[in-house]
Steps between C-alpha positions, in 0.01 A plus 500: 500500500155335602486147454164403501381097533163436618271163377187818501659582140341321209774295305451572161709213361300273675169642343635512193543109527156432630391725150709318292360183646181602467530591146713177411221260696156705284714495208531128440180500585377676199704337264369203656141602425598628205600132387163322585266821426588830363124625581561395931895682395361811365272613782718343818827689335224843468367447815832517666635782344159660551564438916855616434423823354206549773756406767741710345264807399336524862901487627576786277231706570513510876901569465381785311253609722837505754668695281755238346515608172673266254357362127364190670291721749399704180401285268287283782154624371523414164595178599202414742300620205653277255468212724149556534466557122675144472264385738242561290642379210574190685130471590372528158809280323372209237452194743434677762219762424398536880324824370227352202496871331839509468688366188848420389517869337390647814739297697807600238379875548545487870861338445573780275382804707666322805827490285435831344478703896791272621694649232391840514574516881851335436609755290352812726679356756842459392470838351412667813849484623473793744140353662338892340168315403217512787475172708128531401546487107692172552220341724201593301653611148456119421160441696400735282622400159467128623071591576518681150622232340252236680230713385606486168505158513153472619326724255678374245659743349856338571656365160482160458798266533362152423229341338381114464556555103805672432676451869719795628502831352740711357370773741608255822853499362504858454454567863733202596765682288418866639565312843795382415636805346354698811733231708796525244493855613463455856805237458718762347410779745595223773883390333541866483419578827733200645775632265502819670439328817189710606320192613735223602172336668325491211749233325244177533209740364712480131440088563147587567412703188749249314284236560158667461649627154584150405180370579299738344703411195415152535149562501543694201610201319265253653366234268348151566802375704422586851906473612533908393204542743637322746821645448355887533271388819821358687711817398191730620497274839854495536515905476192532788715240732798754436254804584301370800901456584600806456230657622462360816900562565530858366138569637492336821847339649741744440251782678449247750846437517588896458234543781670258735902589431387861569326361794817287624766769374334744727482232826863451453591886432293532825727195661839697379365844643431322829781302521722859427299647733503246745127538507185235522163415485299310712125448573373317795130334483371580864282139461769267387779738697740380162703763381519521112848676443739618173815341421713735655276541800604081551839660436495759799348215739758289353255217464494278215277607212180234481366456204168683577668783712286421822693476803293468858482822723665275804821409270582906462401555821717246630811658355480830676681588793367462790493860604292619211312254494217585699501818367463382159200317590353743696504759216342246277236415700459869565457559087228233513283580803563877504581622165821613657772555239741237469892617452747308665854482538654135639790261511503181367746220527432296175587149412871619377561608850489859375367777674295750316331782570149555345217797398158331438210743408175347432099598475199313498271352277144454625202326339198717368347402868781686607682185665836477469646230242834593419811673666700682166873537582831620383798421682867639468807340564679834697763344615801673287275825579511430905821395478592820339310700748703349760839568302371856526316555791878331685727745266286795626595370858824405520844503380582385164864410620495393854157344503368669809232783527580854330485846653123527356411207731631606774321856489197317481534272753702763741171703510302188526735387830496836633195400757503468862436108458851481326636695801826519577602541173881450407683621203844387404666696197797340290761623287762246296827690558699555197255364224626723271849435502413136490299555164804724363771228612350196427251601291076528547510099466665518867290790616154322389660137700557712807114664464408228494624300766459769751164497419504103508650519871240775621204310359621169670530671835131626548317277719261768624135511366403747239870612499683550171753663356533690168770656266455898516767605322808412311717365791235563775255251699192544690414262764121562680478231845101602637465410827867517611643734795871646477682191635321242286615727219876504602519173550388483138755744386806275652323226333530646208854684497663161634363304181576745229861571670573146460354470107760575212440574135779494224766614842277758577423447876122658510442779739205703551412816724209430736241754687173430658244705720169384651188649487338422839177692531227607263576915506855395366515592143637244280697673309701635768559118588648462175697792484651441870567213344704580143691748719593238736610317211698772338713572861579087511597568160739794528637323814582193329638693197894400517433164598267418223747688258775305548310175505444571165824662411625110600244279312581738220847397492478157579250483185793672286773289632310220389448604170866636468751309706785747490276816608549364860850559524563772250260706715669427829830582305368818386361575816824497706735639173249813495444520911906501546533797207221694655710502863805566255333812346456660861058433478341469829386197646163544442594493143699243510209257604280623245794420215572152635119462496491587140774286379311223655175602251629622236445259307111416576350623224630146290233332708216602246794422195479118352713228646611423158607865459653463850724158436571494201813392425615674134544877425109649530360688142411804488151432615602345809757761576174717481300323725790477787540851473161538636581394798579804721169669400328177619682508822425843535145371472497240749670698765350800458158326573645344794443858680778662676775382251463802291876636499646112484255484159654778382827387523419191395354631167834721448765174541498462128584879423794658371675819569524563096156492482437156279424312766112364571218527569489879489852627355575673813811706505787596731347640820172363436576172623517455845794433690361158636391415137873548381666343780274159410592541144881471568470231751185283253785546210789412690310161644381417125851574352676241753238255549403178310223563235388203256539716193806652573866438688571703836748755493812514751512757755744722312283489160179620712666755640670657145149488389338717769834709465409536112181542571548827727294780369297336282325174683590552857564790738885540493528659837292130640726269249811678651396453865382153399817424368718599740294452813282200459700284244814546649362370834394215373 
């Protein structure tokens, strides 16, 4: 909503006081002259009513003329003719007889035509409720009748309403009556009107014809005792007060006022489209160099609104940075003195301490000597724009995780460096060894940490100008040194391998493959740099294979001993249980190994299970029970994606199978299952039948071993339970 308040709006309660002063101050005048002489009453009380209806009539007819079309603006003819009819009258009353010709029958005809076109008008007025009649027929309709009826008057050949003899005629009160019945008319068309609410504005109008009705009646029964005159001349004046009233209001302040709201509505509309926009106005005279500007141009400056909007050029030019700031000027001056266009972009730092970035456009306004008077501007507060532009023109360079350049960057800027000036040219390649294990194990949370602080470490060791270093894959890392030979560059690689060797996320030790070439002269191609250099990479990487494996087999471990606290030794248990039934079963040694190694990560897959799951200390529900049993397919996972722990995986994804064929994940049956995978599933049961668990009690030797004895056949291998049995247990 628009709240207008401006002092340029005419208060209409306050001009309705200054009427009703007016009226109240004239009005005991009257009846003051009225008391001492009812001749010096008579024509003061007619003369003001006559300036009131001229006042009001000439009001009327140039609201008209403007097309405000109301019954006040319609009926303003007749009553400029009916005031100079009463003029006349006036002129030729008994006492006065300004005009020698004229007598008191003359004088009554005048008041009676006057009174006869007033009423006439009233009633085509209120009639004409949908303003059909021509503007024309209500301006000279009663010229017209009102010259008629003058002419009439001056031949003679108007009846006669009084004579010295016999006083007023019978013929006089005829026409007062057909007035008043002409008015009784126009009163009822009114009421009717108001009932059905078709003219709420024309409410004081039924006052108005009231009290020209009640007048008229008075001067119907007018005898000797002036009081009824008086009476009917103070009603007439009192309805002309209330019509000069009205008129001017309807006529001429509310259009005014109409006018000016529109006016004000539409500055402030204007305001709230520019303050959405974050757009101003501003216009700066050349002569006084002041700078008229809008509200939410003060806004963008962050200056304080004045109350005339000028602000001095100096003050806005004082509150741009310093590095556009000749610019700014320059361009200005250049719209001035060369017509050049003006269309700036600039900084400022406003009074807020706030930086914002700016788009001023402007043109200019010359005199009709073709001198310029006027610079015309808009300016535009860009700032969430630029700002947005920068968002985008840094997510289309560099990585949205790490924070340092992408692989489109650094094809740009590879051919851009790839100039003898940059000469020699090193490359070093990078490669996060085991990423994805460490996003299937611990989850992409730990991945994304250890992105991201390799990337951290290889930003923070470039000191070389116009090096950087960029994120070109999932796991892999660019690094581009210009102007650095082959030894500057290893020395930057053991830079770099001794920090990230010593930096740890979530127990994962990092570790990264390395591989660099240099491009020393300009007939090298570049991209046989970079590819000496991935395959340099690639070798460290194969080389360092088994080291970096079990790195992570160990942080892997030590994260699920610390989530499960009896893992630990259950998997060293299991470990030597199914290594000493593997040598009992005759396997070789090479087998052997790989058993012990799979009792020791069997298990692994409950590193991606809940620790709540994991410790918990009552009987799990079903959905639990679900969720553990998940956890040789995750191992699988997890080792299989280590690289070169395929047939351990496999195993490990078998430990939970049975030789019936209801075991999981994948119901295997009988000779399906491998002979490591049963020989981990005896010694995993055995170990969880006799050890400690917080939902159950521990069975005794002899109760574990009746179980895997009545479990032959259908759980476990019964050749493996009976060498297990008798050759490991027995030992022990």
């Amino acid at each position: 909503m628009i709240i207008i308040n401006d002092d340029r709006l005419i208060n209409l309660k306050n001009f309705n006081v200054i009427i009703i002063l007016f009226a109240t101050i004239f009005g005991a005048m009257l009846i003051v002259f009225s008391y001492f002489s009812y001749l010096l009453f008579h024509n003061t009380a007619s003369f003001f009513i006559m300036i009131l209806g001229i006042l009001s009539g000439a009001i009327g007819i140039i609201s008209y003329q403007n097309k405000t079309k109301n019954i006040y603006s319609r009926l303003s003819s007749s009553i400029i003719i009916y005031s100079l009819l009463l003029f006349v009258h006036n002129l030729s009353y008994e006492g006065i007889e300004t005009i020698s010709f004229l007598d008191t029958n003359v004088s009554n005809q005048f008041w009676a035509s006057a009174n006869f076109i007033l009423a006439l008008g009233v009633l085509i007025s209120i009639f004409d409720i949908k303003n059909r009649v021509s503007k024309y027929l209500y301006i000279f309709l009663p010229i017209i009748i009102g010259i008629f009826l003058a002419s009439s008057i001056a031949f003679g050949q108007f009846p006669e309403l009084y004579n010295e003899i016999s006083g007023y005629s019978s013929i006089r009160t005829s026409l007062i009556s057909l007035n008043v019945i002409i008015l009784l008319v126009s009163l009822i068309g009114l009421v009717i009107q108001d009932f059905k609410s078709i003219r709420k504005a024309n409410r004081s109008f039924i006052f108005i014809v009231l009290f020209w009705i009640l007048s008229q009646i008075l001067f119907i029964f007018q005898t000797e005792l002036e009081i009824l005159t008086t009476l009917a001349i103070i009603l007439n004046y009192t309805a002309f007060i209330i019509f000069l009233d009205r008129t001017i209001v309807l006529n001429f302040m509310l259009p005014y006022n109409k006018i000016h709201f529109i006016s004000i509505e539409e500055r402030n509309r204007l305001s709230a489209t520019q303050s959405i926009a974050h757009v101003g106005t501003w216009e700066l005279d050349i002569k006084t160099k002041k700078i008229w500007a809008s509200d939410e141009a003060f806004n963008i400056y962050g200056l304080t609104i004045t109350k005339d909007h000028l602000v001095n050029l100096e003050d806005i030019q004082k509150i741009v940075i310093p590095e556009d700031r000749q610019g700014m000027d320059t361009a200005l001056e250049s719209l001035i003195t060369k017509r050049i266009p003006y269309d700036m972009i600039f900084t400022i730092l406003n009074h807020k301490g706030e930086y914002h970035h700016l788009n001023s456009v402007a043109t200019l306004e010359v005199d009709e000597l073709d001198n310029p008077i006027k610079v015309n501007g808009v300016i535009h507060d860009i700032t969430d724009l630029r700002n947005e532009q920068i968002k985008l023109k840094h997510a289309s360079t560099h990585d949205f995780l790490t924070g340092i350049f992408n692989r489109r960057f650094y094809g740009e800027q590879i051919k851009r460096l790839d100039w003898p000036k940059y000469l020699p040219l090193s490359i070093i390649m990078i490669d996060i060894n085991g990423l994805k294990v460490i996003n299937d194990s611990f989850g992409h949370t730990s991945g994304d940490n250890v992105l991201i602080k390799v990337a951290s470490v290889i930003k923070e060791s470039l000191s070389i100008r116009n090096s950087f270093a960029a994120r070109i894959g999932g796991d892999e890392f660019v690094v581009v040194l210009p102007n650095t030979d082959n030894k500057e560059c290893h020395i930057q690689i053991e830079q770099l391998t001794n920090v990230i060797n010593n930096e740890k996320v979530d127990n994962i030790t990092l570790s990264v493959a390395l591989g660099m070439a240099t491009k020393n002269h300009e007939d090298e191609d570049i991209e046989r740099v970079i590819k000496l250099a991935e395959d340099e990479m690639y070798q460290f990487k194969l080389a360092e294979s088994s080291s970096v494996r079990n790195k992570i087999i160990d942080a892997l471990l030590t994260t699920l001993y610390e989530k499960d606290s009896i893992s630990e030794e259950h998997s060293k248990r299991v470990s030597i249980l199914a290594k000493e039934l593997a040598e009992a079963a005759g396997l070789s040694q090479a087998k052997v190994q790989e058993i012990a190694l799979t009792g020791m990560v069997h298990d692994i897959g409950k590193i991606a299970i809940s620790n709540d799951i994991l410790n918990k200390k009552t009987k799990l529900t079903n959905r639990e029970y679900n969720i553990i049993m998940t956890h040789p397919e995750k191992g699988y996972k997890i080792l299989h994606s280590l690289g070169g722990m395929d047939v351990i995986a496999n195993h490990v994804l078998q430990h939970h199978e049975r030789i019936d064929g209801i075991g999981y994940p994948n119901r295997l049956i009988g000779n399906q299952i491998s002979t490591e995978a049963k020989i981990i599933s005896i010694a995993d049961a055995y170990d969880a039948m006799t050890s400690y668990r917080l939902y159950k009690n521990s069975f005794t030797k002899r109760e574990a071993i009746n179980e895997l004895k009545n479990c032959k056949g259908s759980q476990f291998d019964s050749k493996l339970v009976d060498i297990f049995v008798r050759d490991v247990l027995k030992k022990k």
